[in-house]
N, CA, C and O atoms as a CHARMM CRD file, in Angstrom:
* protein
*
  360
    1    1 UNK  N    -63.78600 -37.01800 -42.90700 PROA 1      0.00000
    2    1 UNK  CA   -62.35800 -36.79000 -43.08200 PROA 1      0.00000
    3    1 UNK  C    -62.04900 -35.29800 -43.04900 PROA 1      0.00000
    4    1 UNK  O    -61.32800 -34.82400 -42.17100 PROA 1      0.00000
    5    2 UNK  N    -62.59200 -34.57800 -43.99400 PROA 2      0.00000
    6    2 UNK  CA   -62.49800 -33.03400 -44.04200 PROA 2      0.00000
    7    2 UNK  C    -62.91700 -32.86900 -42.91100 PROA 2      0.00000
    8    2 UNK  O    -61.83400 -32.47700 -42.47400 PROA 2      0.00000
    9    3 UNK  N    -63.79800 -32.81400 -41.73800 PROA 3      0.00000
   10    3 UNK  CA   -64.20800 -32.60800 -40.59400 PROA 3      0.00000
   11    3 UNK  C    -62.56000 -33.13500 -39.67600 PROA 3      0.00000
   12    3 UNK  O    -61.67700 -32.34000 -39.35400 PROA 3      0.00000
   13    4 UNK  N    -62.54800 -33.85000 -39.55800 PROA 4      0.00000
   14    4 UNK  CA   -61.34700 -33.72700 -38.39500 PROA 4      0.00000
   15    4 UNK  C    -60.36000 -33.47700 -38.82700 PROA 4      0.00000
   16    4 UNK  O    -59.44900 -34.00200 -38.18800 PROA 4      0.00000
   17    5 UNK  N    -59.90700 -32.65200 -40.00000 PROA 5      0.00000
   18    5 UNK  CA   -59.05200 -31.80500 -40.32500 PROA 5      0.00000
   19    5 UNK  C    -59.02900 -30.57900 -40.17300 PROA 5      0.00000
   20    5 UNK  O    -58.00800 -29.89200 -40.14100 PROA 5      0.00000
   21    6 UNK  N    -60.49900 -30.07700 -40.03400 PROA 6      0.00000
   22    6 UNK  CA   -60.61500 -28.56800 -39.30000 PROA 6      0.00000
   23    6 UNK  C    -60.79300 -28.85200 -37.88900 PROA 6      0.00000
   24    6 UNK  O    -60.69000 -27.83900 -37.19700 PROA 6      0.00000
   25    7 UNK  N    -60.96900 -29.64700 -37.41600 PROA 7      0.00000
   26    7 UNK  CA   -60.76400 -29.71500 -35.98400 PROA 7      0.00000
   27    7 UNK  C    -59.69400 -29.83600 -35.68000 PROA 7      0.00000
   28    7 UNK  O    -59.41700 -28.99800 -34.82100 PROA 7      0.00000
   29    8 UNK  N    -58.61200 -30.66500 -36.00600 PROA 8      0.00000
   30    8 UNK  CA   -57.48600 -30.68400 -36.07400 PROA 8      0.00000
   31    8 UNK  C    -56.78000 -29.53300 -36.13800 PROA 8      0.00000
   32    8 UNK  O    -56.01800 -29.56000 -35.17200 PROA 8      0.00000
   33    9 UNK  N    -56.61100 -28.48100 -36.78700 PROA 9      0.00000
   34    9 UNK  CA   -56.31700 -26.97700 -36.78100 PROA 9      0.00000
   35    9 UNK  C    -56.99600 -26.30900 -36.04000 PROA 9      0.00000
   36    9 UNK  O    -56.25800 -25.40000 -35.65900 PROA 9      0.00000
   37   10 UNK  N    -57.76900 -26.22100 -35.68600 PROA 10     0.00000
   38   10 UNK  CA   -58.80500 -25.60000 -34.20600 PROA 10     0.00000
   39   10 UNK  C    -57.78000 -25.82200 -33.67100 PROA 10     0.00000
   40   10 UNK  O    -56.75100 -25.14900 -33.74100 PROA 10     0.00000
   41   11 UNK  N    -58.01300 -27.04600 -32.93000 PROA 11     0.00000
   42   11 UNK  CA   -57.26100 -27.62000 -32.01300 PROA 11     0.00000
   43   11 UNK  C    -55.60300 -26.62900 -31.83600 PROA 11     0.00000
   44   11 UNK  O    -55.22700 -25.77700 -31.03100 PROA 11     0.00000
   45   12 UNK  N    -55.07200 -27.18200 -32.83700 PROA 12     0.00000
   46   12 UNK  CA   -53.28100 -26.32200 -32.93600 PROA 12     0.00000
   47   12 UNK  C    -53.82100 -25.16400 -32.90400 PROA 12     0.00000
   48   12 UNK  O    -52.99900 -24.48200 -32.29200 PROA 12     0.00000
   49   13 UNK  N    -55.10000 -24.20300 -33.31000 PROA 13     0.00000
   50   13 UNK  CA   -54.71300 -22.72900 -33.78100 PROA 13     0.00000
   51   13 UNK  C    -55.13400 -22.81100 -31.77700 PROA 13     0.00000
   52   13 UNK  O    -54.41900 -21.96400 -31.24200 PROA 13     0.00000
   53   14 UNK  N    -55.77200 -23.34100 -31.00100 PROA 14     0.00000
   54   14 UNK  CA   -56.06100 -23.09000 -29.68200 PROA 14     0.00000
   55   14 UNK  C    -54.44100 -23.07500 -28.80500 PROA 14     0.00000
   56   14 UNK  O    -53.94500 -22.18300 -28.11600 PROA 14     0.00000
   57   15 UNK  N    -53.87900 -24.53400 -29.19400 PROA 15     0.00000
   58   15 UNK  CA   -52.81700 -24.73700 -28.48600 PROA 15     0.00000
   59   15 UNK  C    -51.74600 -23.36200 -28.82100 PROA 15     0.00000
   60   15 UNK  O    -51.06500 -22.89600 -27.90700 PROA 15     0.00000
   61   16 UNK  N    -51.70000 -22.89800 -29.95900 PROA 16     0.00000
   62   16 UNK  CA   -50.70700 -21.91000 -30.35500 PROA 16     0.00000
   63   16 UNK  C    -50.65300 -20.86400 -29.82300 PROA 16     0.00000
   64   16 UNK  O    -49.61300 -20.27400 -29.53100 PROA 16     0.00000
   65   17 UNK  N    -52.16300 -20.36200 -29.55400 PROA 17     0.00000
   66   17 UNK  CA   -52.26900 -19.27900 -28.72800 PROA 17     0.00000
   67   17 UNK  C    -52.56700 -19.59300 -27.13500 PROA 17     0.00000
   68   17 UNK  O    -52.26700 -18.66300 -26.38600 PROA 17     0.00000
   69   18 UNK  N    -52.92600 -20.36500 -26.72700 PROA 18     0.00000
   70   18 UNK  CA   -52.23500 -20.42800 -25.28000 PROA 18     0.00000
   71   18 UNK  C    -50.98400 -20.53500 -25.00600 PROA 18     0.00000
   72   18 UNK  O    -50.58900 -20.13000 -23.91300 PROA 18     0.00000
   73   19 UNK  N    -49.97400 -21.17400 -26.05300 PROA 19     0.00000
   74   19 UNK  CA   -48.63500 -20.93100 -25.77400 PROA 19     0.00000
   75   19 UNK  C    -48.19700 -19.39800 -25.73700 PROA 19     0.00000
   76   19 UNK  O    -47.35400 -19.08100 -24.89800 PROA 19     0.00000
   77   20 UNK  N    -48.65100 -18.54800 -26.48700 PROA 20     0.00000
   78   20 UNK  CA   -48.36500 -17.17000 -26.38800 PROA 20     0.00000
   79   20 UNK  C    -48.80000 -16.42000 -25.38900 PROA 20     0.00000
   80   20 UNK  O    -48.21900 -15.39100 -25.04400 PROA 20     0.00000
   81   21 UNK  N    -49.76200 -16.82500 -24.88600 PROA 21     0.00000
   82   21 UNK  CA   -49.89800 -15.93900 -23.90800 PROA 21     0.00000
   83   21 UNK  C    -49.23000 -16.41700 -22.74400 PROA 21     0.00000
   84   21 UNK  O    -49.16200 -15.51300 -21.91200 PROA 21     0.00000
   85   22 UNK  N    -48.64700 -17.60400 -22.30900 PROA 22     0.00000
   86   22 UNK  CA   -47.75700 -17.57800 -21.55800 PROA 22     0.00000
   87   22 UNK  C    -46.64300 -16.55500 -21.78600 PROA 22     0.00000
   88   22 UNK  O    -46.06400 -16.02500 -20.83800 PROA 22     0.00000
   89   23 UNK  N    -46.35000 -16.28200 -23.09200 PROA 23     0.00000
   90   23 UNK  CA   -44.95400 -15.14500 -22.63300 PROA 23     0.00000
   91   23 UNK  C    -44.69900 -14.21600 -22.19200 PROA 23     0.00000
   92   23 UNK  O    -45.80000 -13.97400 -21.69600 PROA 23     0.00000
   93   24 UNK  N    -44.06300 -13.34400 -21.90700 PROA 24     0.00000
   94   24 UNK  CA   -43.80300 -12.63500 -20.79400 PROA 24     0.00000
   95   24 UNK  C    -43.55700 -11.54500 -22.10700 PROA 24     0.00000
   96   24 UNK  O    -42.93000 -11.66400 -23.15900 PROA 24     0.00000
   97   25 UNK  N    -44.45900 -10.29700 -21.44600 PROA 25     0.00000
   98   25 UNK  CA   -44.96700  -9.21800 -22.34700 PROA 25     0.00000
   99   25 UNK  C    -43.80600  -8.18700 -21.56400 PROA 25     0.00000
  100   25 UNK  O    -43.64600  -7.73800 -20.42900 PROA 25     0.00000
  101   26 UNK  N    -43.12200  -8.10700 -22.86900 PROA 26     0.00000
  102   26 UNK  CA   -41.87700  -6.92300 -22.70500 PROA 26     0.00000
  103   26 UNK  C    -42.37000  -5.55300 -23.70400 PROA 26     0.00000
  104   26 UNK  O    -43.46600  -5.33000 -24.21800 PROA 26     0.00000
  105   27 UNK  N    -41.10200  -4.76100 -23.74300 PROA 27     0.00000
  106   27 UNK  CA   -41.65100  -3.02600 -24.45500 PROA 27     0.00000
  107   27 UNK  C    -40.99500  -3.74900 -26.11100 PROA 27     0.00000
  108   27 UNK  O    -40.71500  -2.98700 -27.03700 PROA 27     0.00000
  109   28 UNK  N    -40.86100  -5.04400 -26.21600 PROA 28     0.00000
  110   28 UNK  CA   -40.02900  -5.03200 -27.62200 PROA 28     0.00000
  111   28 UNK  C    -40.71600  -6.33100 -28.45800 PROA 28     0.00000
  112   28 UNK  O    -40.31600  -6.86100 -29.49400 PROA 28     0.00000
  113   29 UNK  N    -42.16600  -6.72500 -27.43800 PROA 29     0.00000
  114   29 UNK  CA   -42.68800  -7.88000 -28.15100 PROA 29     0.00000
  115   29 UNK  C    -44.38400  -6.77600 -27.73100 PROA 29     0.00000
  116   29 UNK  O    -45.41500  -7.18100 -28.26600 PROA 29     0.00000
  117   30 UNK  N    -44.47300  -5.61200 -26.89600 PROA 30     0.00000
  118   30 UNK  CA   -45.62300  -5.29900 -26.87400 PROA 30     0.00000
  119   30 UNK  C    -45.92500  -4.34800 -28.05000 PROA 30     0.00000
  120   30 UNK  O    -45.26800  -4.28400 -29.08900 PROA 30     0.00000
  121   31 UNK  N    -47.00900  -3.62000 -27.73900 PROA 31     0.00000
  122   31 UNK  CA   -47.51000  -2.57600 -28.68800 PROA 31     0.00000
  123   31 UNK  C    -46.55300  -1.34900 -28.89300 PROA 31     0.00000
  124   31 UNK  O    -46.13700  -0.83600 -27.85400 PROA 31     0.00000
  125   32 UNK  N    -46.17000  -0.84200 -30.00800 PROA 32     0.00000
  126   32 UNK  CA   -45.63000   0.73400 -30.07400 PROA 32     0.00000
  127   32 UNK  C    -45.11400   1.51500 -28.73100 PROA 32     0.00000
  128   32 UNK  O    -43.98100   1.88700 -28.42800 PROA 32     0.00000
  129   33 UNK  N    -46.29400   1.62000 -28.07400 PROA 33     0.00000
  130   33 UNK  CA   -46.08000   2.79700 -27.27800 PROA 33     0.00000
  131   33 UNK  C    -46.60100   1.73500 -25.72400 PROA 33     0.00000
  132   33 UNK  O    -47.31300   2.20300 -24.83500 PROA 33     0.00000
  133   34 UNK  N    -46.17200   0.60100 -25.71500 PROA 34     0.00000
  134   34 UNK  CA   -45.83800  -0.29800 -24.73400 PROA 34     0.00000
  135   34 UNK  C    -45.14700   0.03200 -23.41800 PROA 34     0.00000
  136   34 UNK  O    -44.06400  -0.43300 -23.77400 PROA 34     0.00000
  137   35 UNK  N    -44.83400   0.59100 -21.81600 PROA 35     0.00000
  138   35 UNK  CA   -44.04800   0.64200 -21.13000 PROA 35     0.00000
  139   35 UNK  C    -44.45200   0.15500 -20.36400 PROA 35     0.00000
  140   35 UNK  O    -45.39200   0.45200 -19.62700 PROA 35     0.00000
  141   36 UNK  N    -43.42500  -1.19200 -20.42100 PROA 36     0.00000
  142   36 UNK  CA   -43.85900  -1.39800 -18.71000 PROA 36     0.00000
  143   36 UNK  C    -43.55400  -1.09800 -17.33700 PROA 36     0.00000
  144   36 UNK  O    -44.35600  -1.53900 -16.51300 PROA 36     0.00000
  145   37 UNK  N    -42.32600  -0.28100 -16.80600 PROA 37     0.00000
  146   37 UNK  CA   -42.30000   0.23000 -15.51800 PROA 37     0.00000
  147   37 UNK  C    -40.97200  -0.56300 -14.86200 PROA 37     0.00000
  148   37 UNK  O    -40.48100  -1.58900 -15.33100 PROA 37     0.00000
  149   38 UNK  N    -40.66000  -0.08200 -14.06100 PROA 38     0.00000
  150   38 UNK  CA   -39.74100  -0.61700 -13.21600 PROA 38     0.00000
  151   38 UNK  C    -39.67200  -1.74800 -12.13800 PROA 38     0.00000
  152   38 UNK  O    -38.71400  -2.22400 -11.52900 PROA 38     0.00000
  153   39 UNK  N    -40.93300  -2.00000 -12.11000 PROA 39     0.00000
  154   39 UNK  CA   -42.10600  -2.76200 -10.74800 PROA 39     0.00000
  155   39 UNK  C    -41.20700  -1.80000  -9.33700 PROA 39     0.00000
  156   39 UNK  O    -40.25400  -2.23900  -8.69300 PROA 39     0.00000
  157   40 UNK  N    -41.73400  -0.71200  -9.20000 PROA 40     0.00000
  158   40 UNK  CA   -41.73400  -0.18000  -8.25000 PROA 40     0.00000
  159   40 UNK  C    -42.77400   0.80100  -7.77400 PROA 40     0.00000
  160   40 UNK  O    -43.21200   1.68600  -8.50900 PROA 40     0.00000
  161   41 UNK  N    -43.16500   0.62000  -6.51000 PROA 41     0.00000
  162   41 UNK  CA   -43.94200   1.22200  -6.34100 PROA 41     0.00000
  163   41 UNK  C    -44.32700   2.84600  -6.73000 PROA 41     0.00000
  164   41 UNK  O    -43.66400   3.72000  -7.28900 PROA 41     0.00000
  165   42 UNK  N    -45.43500   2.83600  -6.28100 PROA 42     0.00000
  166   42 UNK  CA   -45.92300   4.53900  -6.86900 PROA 42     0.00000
  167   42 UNK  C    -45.78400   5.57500  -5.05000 PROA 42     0.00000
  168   42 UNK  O    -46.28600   5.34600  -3.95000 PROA 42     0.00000
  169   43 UNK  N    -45.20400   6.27500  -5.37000 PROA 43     0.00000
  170   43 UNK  CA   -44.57000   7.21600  -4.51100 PROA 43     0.00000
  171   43 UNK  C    -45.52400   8.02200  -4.03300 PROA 43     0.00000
  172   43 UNK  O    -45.41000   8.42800  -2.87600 PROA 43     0.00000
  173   44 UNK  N    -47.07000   8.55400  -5.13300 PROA 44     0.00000
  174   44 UNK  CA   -47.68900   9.07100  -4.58900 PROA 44     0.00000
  175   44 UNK  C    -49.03100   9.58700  -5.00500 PROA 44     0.00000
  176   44 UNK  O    -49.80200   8.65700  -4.76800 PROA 44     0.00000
  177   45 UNK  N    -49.79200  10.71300  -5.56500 PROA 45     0.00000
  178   45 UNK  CA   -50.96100  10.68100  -6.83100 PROA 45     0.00000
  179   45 UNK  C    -50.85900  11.60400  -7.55600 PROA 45     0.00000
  180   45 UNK  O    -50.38200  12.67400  -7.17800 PROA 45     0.00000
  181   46 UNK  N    -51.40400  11.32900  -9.08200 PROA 46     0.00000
  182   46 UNK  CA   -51.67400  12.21100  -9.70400 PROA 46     0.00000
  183   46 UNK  C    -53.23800  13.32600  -9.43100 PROA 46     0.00000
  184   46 UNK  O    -54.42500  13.03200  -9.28800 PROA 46     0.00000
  185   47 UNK  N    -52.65200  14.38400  -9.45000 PROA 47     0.00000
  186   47 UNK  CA   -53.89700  15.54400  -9.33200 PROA 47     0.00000
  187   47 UNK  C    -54.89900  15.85600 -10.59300 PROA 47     0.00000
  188   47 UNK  O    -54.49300  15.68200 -11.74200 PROA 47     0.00000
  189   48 UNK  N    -55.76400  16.16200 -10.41900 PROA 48     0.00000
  190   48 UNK  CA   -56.49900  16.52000 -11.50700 PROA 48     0.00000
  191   48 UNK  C    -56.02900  17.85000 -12.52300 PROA 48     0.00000
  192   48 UNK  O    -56.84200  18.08900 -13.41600 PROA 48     0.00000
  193   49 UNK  N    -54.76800  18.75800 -12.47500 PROA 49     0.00000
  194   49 UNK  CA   -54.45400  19.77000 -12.79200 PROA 49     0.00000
  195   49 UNK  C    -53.19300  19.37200 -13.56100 PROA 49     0.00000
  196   49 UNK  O    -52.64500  20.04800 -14.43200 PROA 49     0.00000
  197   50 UNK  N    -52.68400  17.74800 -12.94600 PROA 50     0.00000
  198   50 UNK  CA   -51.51100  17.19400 -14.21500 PROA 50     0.00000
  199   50 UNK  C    -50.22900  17.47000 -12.86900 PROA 50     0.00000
  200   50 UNK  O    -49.09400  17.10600 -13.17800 PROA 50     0.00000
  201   51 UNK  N    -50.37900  17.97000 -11.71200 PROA 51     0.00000
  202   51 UNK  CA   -48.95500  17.19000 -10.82300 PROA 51     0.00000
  203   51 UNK  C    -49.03900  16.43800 -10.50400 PROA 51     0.00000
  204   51 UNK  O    -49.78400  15.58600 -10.98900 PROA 51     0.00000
  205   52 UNK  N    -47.96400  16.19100  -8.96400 PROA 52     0.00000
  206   52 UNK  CA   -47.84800  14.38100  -8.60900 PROA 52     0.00000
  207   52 UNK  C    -47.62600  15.57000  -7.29700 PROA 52     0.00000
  208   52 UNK  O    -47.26500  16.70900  -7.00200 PROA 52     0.00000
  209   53 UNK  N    -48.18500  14.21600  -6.79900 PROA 53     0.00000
  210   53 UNK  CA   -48.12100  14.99500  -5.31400 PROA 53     0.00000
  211   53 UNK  C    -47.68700  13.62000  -4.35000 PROA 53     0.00000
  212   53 UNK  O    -48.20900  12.50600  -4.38600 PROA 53     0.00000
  213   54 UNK  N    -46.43000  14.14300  -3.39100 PROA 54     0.00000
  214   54 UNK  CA   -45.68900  12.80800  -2.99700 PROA 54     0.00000
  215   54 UNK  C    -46.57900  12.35900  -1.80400 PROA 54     0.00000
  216   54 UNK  O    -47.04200  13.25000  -1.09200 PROA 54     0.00000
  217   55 UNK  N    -46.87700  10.99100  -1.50400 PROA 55     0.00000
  218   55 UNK  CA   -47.24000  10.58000  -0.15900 PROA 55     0.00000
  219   55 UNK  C    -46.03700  10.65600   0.89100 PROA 55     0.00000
  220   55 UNK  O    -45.19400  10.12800   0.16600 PROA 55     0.00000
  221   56 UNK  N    -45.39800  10.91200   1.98900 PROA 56     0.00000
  222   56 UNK  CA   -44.98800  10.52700   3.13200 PROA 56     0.00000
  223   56 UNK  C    -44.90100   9.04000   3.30200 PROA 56     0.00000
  224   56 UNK  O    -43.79700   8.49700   3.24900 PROA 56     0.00000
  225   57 UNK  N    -45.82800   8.45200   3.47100 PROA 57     0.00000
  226   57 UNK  CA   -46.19700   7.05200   4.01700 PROA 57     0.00000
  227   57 UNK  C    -45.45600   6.56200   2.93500 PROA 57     0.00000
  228   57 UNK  O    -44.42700   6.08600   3.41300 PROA 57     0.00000
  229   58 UNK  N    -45.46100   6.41700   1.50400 PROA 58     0.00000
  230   58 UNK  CA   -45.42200   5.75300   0.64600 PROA 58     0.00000
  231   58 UNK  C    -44.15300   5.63300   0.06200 PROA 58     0.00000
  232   58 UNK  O    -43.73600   4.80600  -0.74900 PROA 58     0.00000
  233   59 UNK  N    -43.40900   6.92600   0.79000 PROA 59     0.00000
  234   59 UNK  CA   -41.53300   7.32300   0.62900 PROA 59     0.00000
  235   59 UNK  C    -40.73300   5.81100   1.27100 PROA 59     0.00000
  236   59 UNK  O    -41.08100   5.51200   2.41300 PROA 59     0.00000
  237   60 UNK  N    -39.90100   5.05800   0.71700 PROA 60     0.00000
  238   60 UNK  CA   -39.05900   4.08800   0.73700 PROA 60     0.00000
  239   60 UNK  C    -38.60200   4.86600   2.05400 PROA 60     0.00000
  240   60 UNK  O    -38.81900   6.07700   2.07900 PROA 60     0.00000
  241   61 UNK  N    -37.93000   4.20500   3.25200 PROA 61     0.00000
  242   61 UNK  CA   -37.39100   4.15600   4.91500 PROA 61     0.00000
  243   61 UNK  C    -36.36800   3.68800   4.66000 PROA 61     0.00000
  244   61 UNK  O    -36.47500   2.79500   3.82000 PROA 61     0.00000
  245   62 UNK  N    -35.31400   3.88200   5.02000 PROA 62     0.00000
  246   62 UNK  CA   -33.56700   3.20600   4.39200 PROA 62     0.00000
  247   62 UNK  C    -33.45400   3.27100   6.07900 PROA 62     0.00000
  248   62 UNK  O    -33.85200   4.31100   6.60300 PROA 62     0.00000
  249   63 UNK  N    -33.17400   2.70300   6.53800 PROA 63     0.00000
  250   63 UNK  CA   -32.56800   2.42200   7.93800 PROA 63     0.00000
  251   63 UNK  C    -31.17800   2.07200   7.86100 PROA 63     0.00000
  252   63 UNK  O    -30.96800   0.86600   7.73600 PROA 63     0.00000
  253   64 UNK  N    -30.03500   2.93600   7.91200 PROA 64     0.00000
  254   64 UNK  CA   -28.84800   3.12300   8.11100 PROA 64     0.00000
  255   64 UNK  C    -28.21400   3.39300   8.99000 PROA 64     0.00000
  256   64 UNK  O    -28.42600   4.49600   9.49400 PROA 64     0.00000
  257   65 UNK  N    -27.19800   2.55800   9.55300 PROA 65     0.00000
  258   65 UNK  CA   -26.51000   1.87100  10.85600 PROA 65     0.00000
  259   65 UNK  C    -25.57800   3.08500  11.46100 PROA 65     0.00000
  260   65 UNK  O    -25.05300   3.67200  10.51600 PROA 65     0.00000
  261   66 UNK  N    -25.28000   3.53500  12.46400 PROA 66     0.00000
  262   66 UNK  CA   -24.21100   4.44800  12.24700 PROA 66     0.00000
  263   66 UNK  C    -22.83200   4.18100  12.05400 PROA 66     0.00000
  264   66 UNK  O    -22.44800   3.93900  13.19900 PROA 66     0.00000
  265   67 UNK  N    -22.02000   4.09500  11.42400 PROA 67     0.00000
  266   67 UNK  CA   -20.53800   3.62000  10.78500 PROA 67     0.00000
  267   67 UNK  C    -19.16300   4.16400  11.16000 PROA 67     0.00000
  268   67 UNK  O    -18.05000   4.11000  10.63600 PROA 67     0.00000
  269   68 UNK  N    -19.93800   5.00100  12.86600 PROA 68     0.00000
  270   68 UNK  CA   -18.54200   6.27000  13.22500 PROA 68     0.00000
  271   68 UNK  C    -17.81400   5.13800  13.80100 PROA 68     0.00000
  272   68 UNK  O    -18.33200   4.32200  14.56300 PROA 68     0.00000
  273   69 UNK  N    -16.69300   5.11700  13.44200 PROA 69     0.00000
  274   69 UNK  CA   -15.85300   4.50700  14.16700 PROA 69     0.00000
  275   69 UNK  C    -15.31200   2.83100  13.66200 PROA 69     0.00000
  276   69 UNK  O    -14.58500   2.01900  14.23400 PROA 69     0.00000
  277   70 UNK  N    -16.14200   2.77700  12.16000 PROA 70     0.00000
  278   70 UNK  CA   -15.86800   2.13500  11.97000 PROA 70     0.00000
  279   70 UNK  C    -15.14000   1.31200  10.68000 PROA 70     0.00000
  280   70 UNK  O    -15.62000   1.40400   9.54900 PROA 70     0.00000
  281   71 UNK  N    -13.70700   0.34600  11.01300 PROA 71     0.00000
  282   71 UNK  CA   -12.67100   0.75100  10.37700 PROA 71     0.00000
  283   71 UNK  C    -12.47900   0.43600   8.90100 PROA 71     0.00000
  284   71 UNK  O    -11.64700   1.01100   8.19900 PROA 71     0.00000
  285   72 UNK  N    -13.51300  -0.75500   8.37500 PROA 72     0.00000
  286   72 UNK  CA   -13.36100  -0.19100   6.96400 PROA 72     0.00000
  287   72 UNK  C    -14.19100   0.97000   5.97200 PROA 72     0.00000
  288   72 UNK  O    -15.13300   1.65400   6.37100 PROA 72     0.00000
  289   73 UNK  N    -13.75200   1.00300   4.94100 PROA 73     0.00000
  290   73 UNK  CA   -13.53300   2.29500   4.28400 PROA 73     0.00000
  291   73 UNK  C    -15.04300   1.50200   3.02800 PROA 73     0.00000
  292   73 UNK  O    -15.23200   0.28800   2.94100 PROA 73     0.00000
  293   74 UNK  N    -15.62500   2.24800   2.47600 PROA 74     0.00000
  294   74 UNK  CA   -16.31500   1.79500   1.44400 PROA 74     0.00000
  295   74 UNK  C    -15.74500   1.98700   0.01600 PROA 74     0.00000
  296   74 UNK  O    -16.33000   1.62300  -1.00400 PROA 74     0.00000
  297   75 UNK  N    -14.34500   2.69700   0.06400 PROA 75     0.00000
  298   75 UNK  CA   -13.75600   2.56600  -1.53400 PROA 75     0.00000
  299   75 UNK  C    -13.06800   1.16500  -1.74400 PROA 75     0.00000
  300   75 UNK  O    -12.60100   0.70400  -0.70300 PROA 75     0.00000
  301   76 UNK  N    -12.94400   0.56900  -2.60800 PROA 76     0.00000
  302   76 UNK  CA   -11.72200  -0.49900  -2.85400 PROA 76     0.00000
  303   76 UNK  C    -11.18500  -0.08700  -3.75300 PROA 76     0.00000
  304   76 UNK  O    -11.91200   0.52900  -4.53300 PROA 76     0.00000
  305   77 UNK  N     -9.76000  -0.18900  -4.10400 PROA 77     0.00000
  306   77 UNK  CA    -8.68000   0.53100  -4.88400 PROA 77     0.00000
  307   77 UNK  C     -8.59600  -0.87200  -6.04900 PROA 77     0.00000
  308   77 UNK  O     -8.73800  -2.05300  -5.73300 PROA 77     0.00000
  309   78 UNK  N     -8.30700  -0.29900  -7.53000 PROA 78     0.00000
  310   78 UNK  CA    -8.46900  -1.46600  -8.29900 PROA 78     0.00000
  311   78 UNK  C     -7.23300  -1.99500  -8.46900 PROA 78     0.00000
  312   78 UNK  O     -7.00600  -2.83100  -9.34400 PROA 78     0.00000
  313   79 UNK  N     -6.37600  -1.57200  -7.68400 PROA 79     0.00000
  314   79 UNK  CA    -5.42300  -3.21900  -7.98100 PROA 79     0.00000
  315   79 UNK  C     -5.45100  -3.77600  -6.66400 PROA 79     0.00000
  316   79 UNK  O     -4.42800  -4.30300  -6.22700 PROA 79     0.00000
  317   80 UNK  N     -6.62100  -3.72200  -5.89500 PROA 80     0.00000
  318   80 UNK  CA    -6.40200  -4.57600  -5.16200 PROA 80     0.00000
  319   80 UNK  C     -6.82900  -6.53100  -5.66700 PROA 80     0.00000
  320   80 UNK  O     -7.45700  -6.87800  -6.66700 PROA 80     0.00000
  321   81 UNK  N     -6.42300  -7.15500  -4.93400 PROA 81     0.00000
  322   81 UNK  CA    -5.96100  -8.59000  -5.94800 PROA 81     0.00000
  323   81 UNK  C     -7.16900  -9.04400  -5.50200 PROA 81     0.00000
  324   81 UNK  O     -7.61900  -8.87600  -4.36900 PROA 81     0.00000
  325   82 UNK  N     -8.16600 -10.15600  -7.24800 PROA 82     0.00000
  326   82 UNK  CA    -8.81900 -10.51500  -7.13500 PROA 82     0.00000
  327   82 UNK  C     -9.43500 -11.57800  -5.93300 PROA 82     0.00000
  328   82 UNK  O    -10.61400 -11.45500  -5.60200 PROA 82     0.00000
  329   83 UNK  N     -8.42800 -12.80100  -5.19600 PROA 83     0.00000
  330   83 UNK  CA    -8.85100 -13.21500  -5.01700 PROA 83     0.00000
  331   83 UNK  C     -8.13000 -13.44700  -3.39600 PROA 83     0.00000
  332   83 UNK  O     -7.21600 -14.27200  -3.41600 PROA 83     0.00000
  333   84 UNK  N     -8.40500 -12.87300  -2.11000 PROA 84     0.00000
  334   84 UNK  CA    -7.94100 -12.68400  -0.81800 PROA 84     0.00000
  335   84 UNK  C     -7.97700 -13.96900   0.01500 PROA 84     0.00000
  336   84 UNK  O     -8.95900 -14.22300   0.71100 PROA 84     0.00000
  337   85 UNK  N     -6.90200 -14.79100  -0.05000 PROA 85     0.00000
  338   85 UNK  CA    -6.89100 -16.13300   0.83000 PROA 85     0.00000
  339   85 UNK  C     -7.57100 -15.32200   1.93400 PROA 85     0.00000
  340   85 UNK  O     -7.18700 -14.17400   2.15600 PROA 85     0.00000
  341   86 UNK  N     -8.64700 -15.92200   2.69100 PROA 86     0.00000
  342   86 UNK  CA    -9.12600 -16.02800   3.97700 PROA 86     0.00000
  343   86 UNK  C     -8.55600 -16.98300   4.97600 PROA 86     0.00000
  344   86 UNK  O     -8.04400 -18.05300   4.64500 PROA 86     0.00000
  345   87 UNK  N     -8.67300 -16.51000   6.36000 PROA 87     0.00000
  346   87 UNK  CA    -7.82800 -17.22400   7.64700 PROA 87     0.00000
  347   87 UNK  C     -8.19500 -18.38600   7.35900 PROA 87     0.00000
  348   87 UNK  O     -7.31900 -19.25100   7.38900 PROA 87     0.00000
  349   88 UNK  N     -9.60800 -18.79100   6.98500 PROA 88     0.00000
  350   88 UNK  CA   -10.02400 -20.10400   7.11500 PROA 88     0.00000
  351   88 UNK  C     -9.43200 -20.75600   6.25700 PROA 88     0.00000
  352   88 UNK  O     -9.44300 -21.96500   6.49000 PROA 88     0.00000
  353   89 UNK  N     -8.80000 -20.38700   5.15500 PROA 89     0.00000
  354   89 UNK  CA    -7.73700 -21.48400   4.14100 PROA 89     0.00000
  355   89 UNK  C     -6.80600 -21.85200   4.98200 PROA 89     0.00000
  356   89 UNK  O     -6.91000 -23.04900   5.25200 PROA 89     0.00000
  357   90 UNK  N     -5.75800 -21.21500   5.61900 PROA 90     0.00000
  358   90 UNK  CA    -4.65800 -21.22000   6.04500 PROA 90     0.00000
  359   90 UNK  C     -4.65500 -22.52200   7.14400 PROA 90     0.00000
  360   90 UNK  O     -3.63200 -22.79900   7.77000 PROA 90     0.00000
């Protein structure tokens, strides 16, 4: 009887902690001095003297369209009205 009562708690103290480690390790459930990062890549290396030295290759490529000539504007003015019937309602 006393025997499958400590097995019995084995058992839960096992299940309890596999439930935890499913969770998802943030800076406010990890250690003190916990960070986890942005998930973005690393730009380039650290030197042995304490700089960062940038890669080329490793710099983000933004491929941007050219926009001369073309007629809308990227500000929107705030009273413009939330919600713009489109042709396709009409």
């Amino acid at each position: 009887m006393a025997l499958g009562i400590i097995v019995g708690m084995m058992r839960a103290g096992l299940r309890r902690k596999h439930r935890a480690s499913l969770n998802i390790l943030t800076s406010k459930t990890g250690p003190r001095n916990y960070y986890k990062g942005k998930n973005c890549l690393s730009t380039g290396r650290h030197t042995s003297k304490g700089k960062y030295i940038l890669i080329a290759e490793k710099l983000p490529k933004y491929v941007v369209p050219d926009l001369t000539g073309f007629p809308l504007k990227p500000y929107v003015e705030h009273s413009t009205p939330k919600n713009i019937p489109s042709a396709a309602d009409s």
